[in-house]
C-alpha positions, 0 to 999 in steps of 0.5 A: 609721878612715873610713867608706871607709878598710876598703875603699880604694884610691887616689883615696879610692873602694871597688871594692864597693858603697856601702851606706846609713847608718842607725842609725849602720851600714852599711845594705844593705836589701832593694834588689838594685839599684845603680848605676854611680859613675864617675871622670870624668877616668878614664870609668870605674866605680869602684864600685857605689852601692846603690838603695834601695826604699820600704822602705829609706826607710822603714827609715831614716825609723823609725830616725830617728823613733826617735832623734829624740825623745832628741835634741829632749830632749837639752839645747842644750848638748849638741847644741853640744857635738857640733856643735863636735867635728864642726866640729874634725873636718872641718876637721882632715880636710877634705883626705881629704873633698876627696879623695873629692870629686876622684875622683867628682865630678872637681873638682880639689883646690883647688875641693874644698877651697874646697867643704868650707870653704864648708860649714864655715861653716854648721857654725860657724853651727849651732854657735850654733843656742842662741841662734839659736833663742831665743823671746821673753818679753813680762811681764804683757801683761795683769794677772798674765799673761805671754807667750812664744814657743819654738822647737822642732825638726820631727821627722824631716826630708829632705834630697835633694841634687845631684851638683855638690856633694855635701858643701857642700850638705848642709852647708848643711842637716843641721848646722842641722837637727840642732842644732835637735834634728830627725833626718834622712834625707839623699839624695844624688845616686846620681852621687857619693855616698860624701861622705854616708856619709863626712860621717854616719860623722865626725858619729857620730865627733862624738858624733851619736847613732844614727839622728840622721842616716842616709843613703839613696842611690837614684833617684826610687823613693827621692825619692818614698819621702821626698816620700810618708812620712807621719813626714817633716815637712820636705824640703830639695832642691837641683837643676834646675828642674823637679826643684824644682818637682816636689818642691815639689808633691809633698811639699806635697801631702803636707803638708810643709814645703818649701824648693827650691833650683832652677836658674839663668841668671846673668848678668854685667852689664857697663857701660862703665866697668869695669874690664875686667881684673877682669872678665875675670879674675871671668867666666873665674872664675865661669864655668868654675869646678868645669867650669862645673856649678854653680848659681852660675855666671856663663854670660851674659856681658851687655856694655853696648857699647862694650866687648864686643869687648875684653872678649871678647878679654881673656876669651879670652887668659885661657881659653888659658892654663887646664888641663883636666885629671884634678883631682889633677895640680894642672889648673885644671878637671876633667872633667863628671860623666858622659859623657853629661852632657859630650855634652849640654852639648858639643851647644848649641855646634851649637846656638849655631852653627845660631842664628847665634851665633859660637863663640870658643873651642871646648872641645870640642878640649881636650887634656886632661891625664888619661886619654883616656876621661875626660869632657873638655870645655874652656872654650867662649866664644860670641858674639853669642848669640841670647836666642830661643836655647836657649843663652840659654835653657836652664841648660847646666850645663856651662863654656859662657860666652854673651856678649849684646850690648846698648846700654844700662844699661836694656836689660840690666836688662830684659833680666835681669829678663825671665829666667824664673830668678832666682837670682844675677847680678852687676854690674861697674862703677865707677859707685856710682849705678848698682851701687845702682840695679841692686841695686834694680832687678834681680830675683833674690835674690842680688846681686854689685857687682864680685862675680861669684858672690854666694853669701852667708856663712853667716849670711845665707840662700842662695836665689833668685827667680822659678823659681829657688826654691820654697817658704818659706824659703831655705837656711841662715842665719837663715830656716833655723833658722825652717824647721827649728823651729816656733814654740809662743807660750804664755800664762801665769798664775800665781794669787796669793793675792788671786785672787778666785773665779770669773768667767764671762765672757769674759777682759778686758785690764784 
C-alpha cells in the first residue's frame, strides 16, 4: 500500500494533513501549523500539509545522524542493491507518482510522466555510484611507500526543493546522496509536497533503511532549521534566484557545503537561416511546457532580422491550436501553481503593454477546459520587447514567451551575454560555424544547437552560470558524487625485514 493510498480519494490527494517522514513513519512533531495544498485546475484546497518547528528538523536531522553511521558501513554492494529495487519500483509505478504530480502541481499527465523519466535517469546513475566514487592507487611513490585516495560519504545532508518539480528534483540528488552512503533530510516545497513522502515510502519499499532518508514539509522557519543545524554538513536547493543566494550565505556561514541552483532568462537565438518550422514548433515547446514554470524554459525569443515577423506568425498559428486545461483530460498545458502566482505572471502583460511592447496573443482570455475557479492563464506572446522592461528582465515563471528584435549574430550574443542569468540558452541554425562559435562564445552552462531545452543526461552535471548558481558543484552526474563524498588520500608504508633502525631526520624521496 502507498504512503497515500490509506487516505485517497480520486485524483491521488488525502482530505487530512500531510505529516512528515522520519524513521521510516509518519511523522506529526510538535507543530500545530499547516498550510493549505490546492488543485490548480480545481482553486480548491485539497489538503493540509503540516509546518514543521526547529524542533521538528531537528527531530529528523537526529534521526538521520543516527542511521547514517549503519548505512556508510553498509557495503557498496548493498546500497546498489536497494538502489536497483528503487529504480524497478518507480518505474513500474511511475504513473501513480505522476498522478499525484497532476493533481498538486497541475501539469498534465504526459509532462509528468516525462518528469518521473528524467528523474529516472539519476537513479539509474546512482545505481553505479560503486564505481563513481572509486579513489585512485599510486604504488611506491617513494621507496616501500604507496598512495591512495577514497572517497567517503558527508554525514547527514539537506536537500530543499521547489514547486515546479517536486519529484524530478529531488531525484536529482537524494538517490546519489544515499548511494554514497549519506542520510538525508529532504524539504519540499509546502505548495506540492506529497511526492516526497511518497518517493521516501517506495525507498523504504526498496530496502532503505530507517532514518536514510526523511522528510520535513515547512517554510522558512524549516529552511532555516536546516541551513543553521550544526550535524547538516551539505545543503542542495533549487529555486529563484534570491532564495539561492540566501541559502548559499547562510549555510556557508555556517560551515556547509553548497550547491544552489538558482533562476533563468533563457533565450532562443535565432539566425536567419533556420529552419523556422522547427523552430517554432521548439519555442512553443520550450516555452510554454509544465505552463511555462520551469527553470529551463525558453522565455526570450532573440530573432536576427529578417526573420521575426514569420516566425512570429509560425509560433502564433501554433499557440492557437493548444488546450489549457485540467492535466487529466489529456490538455495540452494545466493551470499555474497558485492563484496568486497566476495574477502575478498575468500582470507583466500590462507591463509589457505600458513599455510599448505588443502583446500577440493574450493568455489571459483562455477558455479553459477545467473548472472555473482553476488557475488559468493561457500561452502569451509579445513583441518587440523592451530589454530596459521588467518583462525582459525579471524570471516570470509563467508561459509568457518575449520576442527581442536584433540585427546581427553579434548583437544577440552580447545581448545574451549581458544577462545577469546564465543558466540555458539555446541556438538554431543550420550554419555549423556559427553554432561552434556561440557555444564558444556565450556565457551560460548549458548549450542547446536546434535543442531548446539543453538539460543534460544523467550522467553529465546540470547547473548554470553567473547568478543562475551558487556554489561549488553542480547538480547530479559526476560533480555530484564529488559534492556528496570527500576525498581522504592515505600514505601508506609497510616495513619489511631489511628496515634499518632509526632515522631522525627529515623523510627523503630516494
Amino acid at each position: 500500500m502507498s504512503i497515500l493510498e490509506s487516505e485517497a480519494r480520486p485524483g491521488g490527494l488525502a482530505t487530512t494533513t500531510l505529516d512528515h517522514w522520519v524513521g521510516g513513519a509518519s511523522f506529526t512533531g510538535e507543530s500545530t501549523r499547516t498550510g493549505p495544498v490546492y488543485n490548480p485546475a480545481r482553486g480548491e484546497i485539497a489538503r493540509e500539509v503540516r509546518l514543521a518547528t526547529s524542533a521538528d528538523v531537528d527531530a529528523a536531522v537526529q534521526n538521520a545522524k543516527a542511521a547514517s553511521r549503519g548505512w556508510a558501513d553498509t557495503s557498496w554492494a548493498k546500497r546498489q542493491q536497494v538502489m536497483f529495487a528503487f529504480r524497478e519500483l518507480l518505474s513500474t509505478r511511475r504513473e501513480e507518482l505522476a498522478a499525484i504530480l497532476t493533481a498538486e502541481h497541475g501539469k498534465v499527465t504526459s509532462d509528468a510522466l516525462g518528469e518521473v523519466a528524467r528523474g529516472l535517469e539519476v537513479v539509474e546513475f546512482a545505481c553505479g555510484m560503486a564505481g563513481h566514487a572509486k579513489g585512485e592507487f599510486s604504488e611506491n611513490v617513494s621507496t616501500g611507500i604507496d598512495v591512495y585516495s577514497l572517497r567517503q560519504p558527508l554525514g547527514v545532508v539537506g536537500i530543499i526543493s521547489p514547486f515546479n518539480f517536486p519529484a524530478m528534483v529531488p531525484l536529482w540528488f537524494f538517490p546519489i546522496a544515499i548511494a554514497a552512503g549519506n542520510a538525508v533530510v529532504l524539504k519540499p516545497s509546502e505548495k506540492d509536497p506529497s511526492a516526497a513522502n511518497w518517493l521516501a515510502a517506495l525507498l523504504k519499499e526498496a530496502g532503505l533503511p530507517d532514518g536514510v532518508l526523511n522528510v520535513v514539509h515547512g517554510d522558512k522557519e524549516a529552511v532555516d532549521s536546516l541551513l543553521e543545524h550544526p550535524d547538516v554538513a551539505a545543503i542542495s536547493f533549487v529555486g529563484s534566484t534570491p532564495i539561492a543566494k540566501y541559502i548559499y550565505e547562510t549555510a556557508a556561514k555556517h560551515g556547509k557545503r553548497v550547491q544552489a541552483l538558482g533562476g533563468a532568462k533563457n533565450h532562443m537565438l535565432v539566425l536567419p537561416d533556420a529552419d523556422l518550422d522547427l523552430t517554432a514548433d521548439a519555442a512553443v515547446n520550450a516555452g510554454f511546457g509544465s505552463a511555462g514554470e520551469r527553470c529551463m524554459a525558453i522565455s526570450v525569443v532573440v530573432a536576427v532580422e529578417p526573420v521575426a515577423d514569420d516566425l512570429i506568425q509560425k509560433i502564433s498559428e501554433r499557440m492557437s491550436g493548444l488546450t489549457v486545461g485540467d492535466g487529466t483530460r489529456g490538455c495540452d498545458m494545466g493551470p499555474l501553481i497558485t492563484r496568486e502566482h497566476r495574477d502575478k505572471v498575468a500582470g507583466y502583460l500590462d507591463v509589457a503593454t505600458e513599455d510599448g511592447a505588443t502583446v500577440v496573443v493574450d493568455g489571459r482570455s483562455i477558455e479553459a477546459d477545467g473548472a472555473a475557479d482553476g488557475f488559468w492563464l493561457g500561452p502569451t506572446l509579445i513583441d518587440k520587447v523592451s530589454t530596459e522592461s521588467k518583462v525582459y528582465q525579471d524570471e516570470i515563471f509563467g508561459p509568457v514567451l518575449s520576442v527581442v528584435r536584433v540585427e546581427s549574430y553579434d548583437d544577440g550574443v552580447d545581448l545574451i551575454n549581458a544577462s545577469r542569468y546564465g543558466n540555458g540558452t539555446a541556438i538554431f541554425t543550420n550554419d555549423g560555424g556559427a553554432a561552434r562559435r556561440f557555444q564558444r562564445d556565450v556565457q551560460v552552462g548549458m548549450i542547446g544547437i536546434n535543442v531548446p531545452i539543453p538539460v543534460p543526461v544523467g550522467h553529465f552535471s546540470f547547473g548554470g552560470w553567473k547568478d543562475s548558481f551558487f556554489g561549488s558543484a553542480k547538480a547530479y552526474g559526476p560533480e555530484a558524487v564529488n559534492f556528496f563524498t570527500r576525498e581522504k588520500a592515505v600514505t601508506s608504508r609497510w616495513l619489511d625485514p631489511s628496515h634499518g633502525g632509526i632515522n631522525l631526520g627529515f623523510p627523503q624521496h630516494t
